[in-house]
N, C-alpha and C positions, 0 to 999 in steps of 0.2 A: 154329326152336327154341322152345318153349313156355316159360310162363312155369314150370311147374312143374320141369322138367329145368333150367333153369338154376338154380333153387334150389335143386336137390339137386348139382347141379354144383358150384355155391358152396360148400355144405355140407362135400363132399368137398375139395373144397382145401383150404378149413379146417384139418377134421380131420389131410390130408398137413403141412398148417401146423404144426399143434401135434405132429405124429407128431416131427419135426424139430427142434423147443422142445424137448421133454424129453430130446433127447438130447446139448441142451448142456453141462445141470451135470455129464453125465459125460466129455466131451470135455475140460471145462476140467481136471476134478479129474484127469482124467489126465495132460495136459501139465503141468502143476502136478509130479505126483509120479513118471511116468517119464521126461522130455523135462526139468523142471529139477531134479528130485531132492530134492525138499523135503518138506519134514514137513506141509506147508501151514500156514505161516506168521501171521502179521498181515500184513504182505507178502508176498503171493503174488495169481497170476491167478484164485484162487478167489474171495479176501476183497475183493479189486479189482471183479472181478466182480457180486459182491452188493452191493459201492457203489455201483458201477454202475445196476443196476436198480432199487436202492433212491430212484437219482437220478432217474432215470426217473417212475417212479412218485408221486413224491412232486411229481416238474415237469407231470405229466397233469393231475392233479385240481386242483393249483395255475392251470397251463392252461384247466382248465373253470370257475374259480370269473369268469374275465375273458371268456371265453365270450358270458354272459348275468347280467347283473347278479342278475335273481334268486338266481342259485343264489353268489354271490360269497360269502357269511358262512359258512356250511357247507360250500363244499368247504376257503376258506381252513384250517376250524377240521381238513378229514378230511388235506387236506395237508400239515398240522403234525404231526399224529398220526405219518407215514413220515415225515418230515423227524426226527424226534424218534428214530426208531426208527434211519434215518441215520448220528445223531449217538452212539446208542450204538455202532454199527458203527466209528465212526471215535473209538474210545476211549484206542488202541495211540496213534494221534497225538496226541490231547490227554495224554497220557499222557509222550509224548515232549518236545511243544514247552512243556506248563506244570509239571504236575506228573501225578499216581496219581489217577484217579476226577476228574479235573476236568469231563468230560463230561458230571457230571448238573448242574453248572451251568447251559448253552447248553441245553439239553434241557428245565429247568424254565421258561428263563426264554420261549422257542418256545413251550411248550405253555399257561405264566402268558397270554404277550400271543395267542395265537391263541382261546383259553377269554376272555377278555375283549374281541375284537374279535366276536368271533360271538355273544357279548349282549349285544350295541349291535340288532342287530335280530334277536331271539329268533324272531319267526314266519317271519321268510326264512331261516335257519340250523336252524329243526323241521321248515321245509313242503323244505327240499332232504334233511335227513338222511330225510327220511320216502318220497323220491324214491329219494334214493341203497341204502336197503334193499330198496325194492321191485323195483329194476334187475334185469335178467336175470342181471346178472354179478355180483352180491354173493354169490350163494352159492361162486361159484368162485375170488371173492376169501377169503374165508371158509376155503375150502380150503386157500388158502394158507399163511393165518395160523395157521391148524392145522398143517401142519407144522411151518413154523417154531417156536412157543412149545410145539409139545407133541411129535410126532410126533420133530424132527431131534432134543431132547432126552431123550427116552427111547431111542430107540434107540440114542443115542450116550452114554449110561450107562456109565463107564468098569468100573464094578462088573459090568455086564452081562456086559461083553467078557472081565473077567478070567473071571467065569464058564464065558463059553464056549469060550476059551483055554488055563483054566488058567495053567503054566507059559508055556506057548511065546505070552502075551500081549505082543502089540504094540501101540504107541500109537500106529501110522501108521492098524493096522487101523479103530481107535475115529475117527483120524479122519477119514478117507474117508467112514465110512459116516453119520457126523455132518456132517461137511460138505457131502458129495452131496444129502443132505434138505434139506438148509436151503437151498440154492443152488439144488433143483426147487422147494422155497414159493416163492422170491422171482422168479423165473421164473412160479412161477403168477401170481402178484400181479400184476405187470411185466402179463402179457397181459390180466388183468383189468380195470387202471386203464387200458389203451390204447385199449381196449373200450368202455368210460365213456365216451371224447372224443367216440367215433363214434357210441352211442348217445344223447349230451345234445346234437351239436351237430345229429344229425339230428331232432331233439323240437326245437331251435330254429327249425330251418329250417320242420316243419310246424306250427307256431305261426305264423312268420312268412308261410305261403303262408293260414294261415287267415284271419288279421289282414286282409292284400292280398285275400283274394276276399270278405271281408265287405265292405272297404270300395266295392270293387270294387260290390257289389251296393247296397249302400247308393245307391254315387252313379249 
């Protein structure tokens, strides 16, 4: 087998990979609203689910900042960023056990100390954010994030729906199709920051075969 066919071999499972991803956020949102009959909730397997990934995502980059100490002040700072975004997700529960809106509390005060711990060494926190843009997967993370803040909320436009409904408007409708978006971003995200681990930790490893064969030559 050549070197070339197994990397279009690879390529292709890939893509059957991700063929497969996208067809989670509408498996969930279905069990969600014909198997439990929900309106899709704060409690539901949708909003669970984006916690989920959100947990995920947020525990990768966290993951890569311990990696390689280089890169430790700038992912900490990119991993607060989805931690932050986390904590708005889990807002129904702060919500519950304190009080209305107490979430942007924990939110500011994650985003205050991670913006203060990543200008303690400014040029290891520029030279990784300058890494982390230039990554093959930043623009697919990017995509994500487009959904989520723009994409799931336009389409999920309650005025929209009335429009296109009229009379016979449902609110389940609005949410499906608001929730299905936003649960395929976080799904993109989710593959994107997984992506990161294997791309930083493989840049570690040939850094470290470099290191070993200079010294290697040296001696």
């Amino acid at each position: 087998m050549t070197e070339h066919f197994k990397y279009i071999l690879m390529k292709f499972i890939n893509f059957i990979f991700i063929l497969i991803l996208v067809t989670l956020p509408i498996l969930t949102v279905h069990y969600d609203i014909l198997t439990l009959h929900n309106n899709i909730p704060e409690q539901s397997l949708t909003e669970w689910s984006e916690e989920i990934l959100l947990t995920i995502t947020a525990g990768s980059f966290l993951f890569i900042s311990f990696i390689d100490r280089k890169y430790h002040h700038g992912f900490i700072l990119i991993s607060a960023f989805f931690y932050c975004i986390l904590i708005r997700e889990l807002d129904s529960f702060f919500d519950n056990l304190v009080f209305h809106g107490f979430w942007i509390y924990p939110a500011i005060i994650t985003a205050i100390t991670a913006l203060y711990y990543s200008i303690q060494k400014r040029e290891n926190t520029l030279n990784t954010l300058y890494l982390f843009v230039k990554n093959k997967n930043f623009p697919i993370l990017c995509i994500g994030l487009a959904i989520i803040f723009v994409f799931s909320r336009l389409f999920g436009m309650e005025v929209f729906w009335h429009q296109v409904m009229n009379s016979d408007f449902q609110r389940i409708v609005k949410n499906i199709a608001e929730e299905t978006t936003e649960l395929l971003g976080y799904t993109i995200i989710t593959y994107a920051a997984v992506n990161y681990i294997f791309s930083f930790n493989n840049k570690k490893q040939i850094n470290n075969l470099t290191l070993s064969s200079a010294i290697n030559d040296y001696g």
